[in-house]
C-alpha positions, -999 to +999 in steps of 0.1 A: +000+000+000+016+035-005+006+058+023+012+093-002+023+096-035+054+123-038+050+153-063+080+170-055+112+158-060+127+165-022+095+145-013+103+118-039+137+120-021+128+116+008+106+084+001+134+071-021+158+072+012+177+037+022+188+005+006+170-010-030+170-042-040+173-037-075+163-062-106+173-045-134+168-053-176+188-040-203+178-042-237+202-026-264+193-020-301+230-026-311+256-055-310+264-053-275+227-073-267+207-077-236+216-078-202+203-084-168+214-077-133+212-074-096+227-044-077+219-023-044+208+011-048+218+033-020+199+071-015+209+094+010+188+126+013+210+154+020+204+186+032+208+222+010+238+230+029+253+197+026+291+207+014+287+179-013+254+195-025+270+229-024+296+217-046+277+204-075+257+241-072+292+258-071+304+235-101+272+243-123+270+284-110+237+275-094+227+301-067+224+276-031+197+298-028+168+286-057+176+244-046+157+227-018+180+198-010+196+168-028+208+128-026+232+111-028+227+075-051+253+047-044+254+015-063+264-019-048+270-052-058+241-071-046+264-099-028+293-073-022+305-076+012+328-041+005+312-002+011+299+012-019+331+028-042+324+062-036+334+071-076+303+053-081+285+082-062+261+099-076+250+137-061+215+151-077+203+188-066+169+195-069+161+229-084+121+233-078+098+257-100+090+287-075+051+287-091+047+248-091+071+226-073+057+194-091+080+204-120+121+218-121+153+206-131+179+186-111+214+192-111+237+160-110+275+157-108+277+130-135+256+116-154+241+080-157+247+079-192+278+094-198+296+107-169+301+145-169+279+168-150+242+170-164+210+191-156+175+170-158+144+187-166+114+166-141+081+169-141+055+148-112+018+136-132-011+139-113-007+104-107+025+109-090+048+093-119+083+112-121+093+120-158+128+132-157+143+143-194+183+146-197+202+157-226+239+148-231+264+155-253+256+131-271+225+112-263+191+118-246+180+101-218+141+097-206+136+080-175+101+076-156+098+063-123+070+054-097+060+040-057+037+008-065+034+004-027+060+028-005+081-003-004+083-012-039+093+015-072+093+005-111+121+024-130+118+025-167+142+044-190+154+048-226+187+066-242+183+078-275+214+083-300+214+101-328+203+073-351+173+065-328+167+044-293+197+028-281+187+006-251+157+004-231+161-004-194+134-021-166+140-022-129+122-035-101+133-021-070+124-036-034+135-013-004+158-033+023+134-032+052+156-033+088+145-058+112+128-035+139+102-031+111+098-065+102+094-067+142+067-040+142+047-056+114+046-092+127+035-076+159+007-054+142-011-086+122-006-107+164-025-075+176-047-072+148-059-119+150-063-113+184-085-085+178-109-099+153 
């Protein structure tokens, strides 16, 4: 069940934050083929005066002002006893719309597609699905992305080329629940057969 459906991005941080299970499907229209895979997915939400969120403002001669706050994304091999390599870091700055915060543009330090620095243009449906448009030096990149329940997110993306749609990507992502909630639920259903 999702509780509330996030229509700004700090909110869709915010929602987004701990560890991801993530299933993930790669299909390219080129010789390199398909691919699957398994990974964690690590969000952090950090605060506007985080020094790392600063930096990417400073980098891309945003005023600190205009942003609300930002993440951090880390990615993990799903078996991987080892922290997260932190040049696999990713730090994304959101930049709301002062008249409508459901839309703005996102500052990120590198890109998922090619890694250099990158601003996304986002925009929250009324159903609450995130469309988030990047361009690149040399591609585009469309990526949409959605709470089924607040414990489970689809992720669907494609990357365009020049020549047309280069791959096409599907992930399932399942949030890493601690055991204190686990705890807490198994004790909510006891309550709730006793009760009835």
């Amino acid at each position: 069940m999702l509780e509330k459906t996030p229509m700004t991005m700090i909110d869709f941080f915010r929602k987004s934050e701990g560890v991801w299970f993530s299933q993930r499907t790669v299909h390219r229209f080129d010789a390199a083929g398909d691919e699957s895979g398994e990974s964690n997915l690590i969000i952090k939400v950090l605060a506007a005066d985080n020094p790392k969120v600063l930096e990417v403002c400073r980098e891309q001669g945003v005023n600190p002002e205009l942003i609300s706050g930002g993440a951090s994304f880390q990615w993990q091999g799903n078996l991987s006893e080892k922290a997260p390599d932190p040049n696999y870091e990713a730090i994304l700055v959101d930049v709301p719309n002062p008249v409508n915060a459901r839309y703005g543009k996102f500052l990120r330090n590198k890109g998922y597609v090619e890694d250099i620095p990158v601003i996304g243009v986002y925009h929250f449906a009324e159903d609450g699905v995130l469309t988030i448009d990047t361009e690149y030096e040399r591609n585009q990149g469309q990526e949409r992305c959605w709470f089924i329940t607040d414990n489970f997110r689809v992720r669907v993306s494609t990357v365009k080329i020049i020549n047309g749609v280069n791959l096409m990507t599907y992930c399932s992502e399942h949030r890493c629940v601690e055991s204190s909630f686990l705890e807490d639920l198994i004790e909510k259903n006891r309550q709730r057969a006793i009760n009835s």
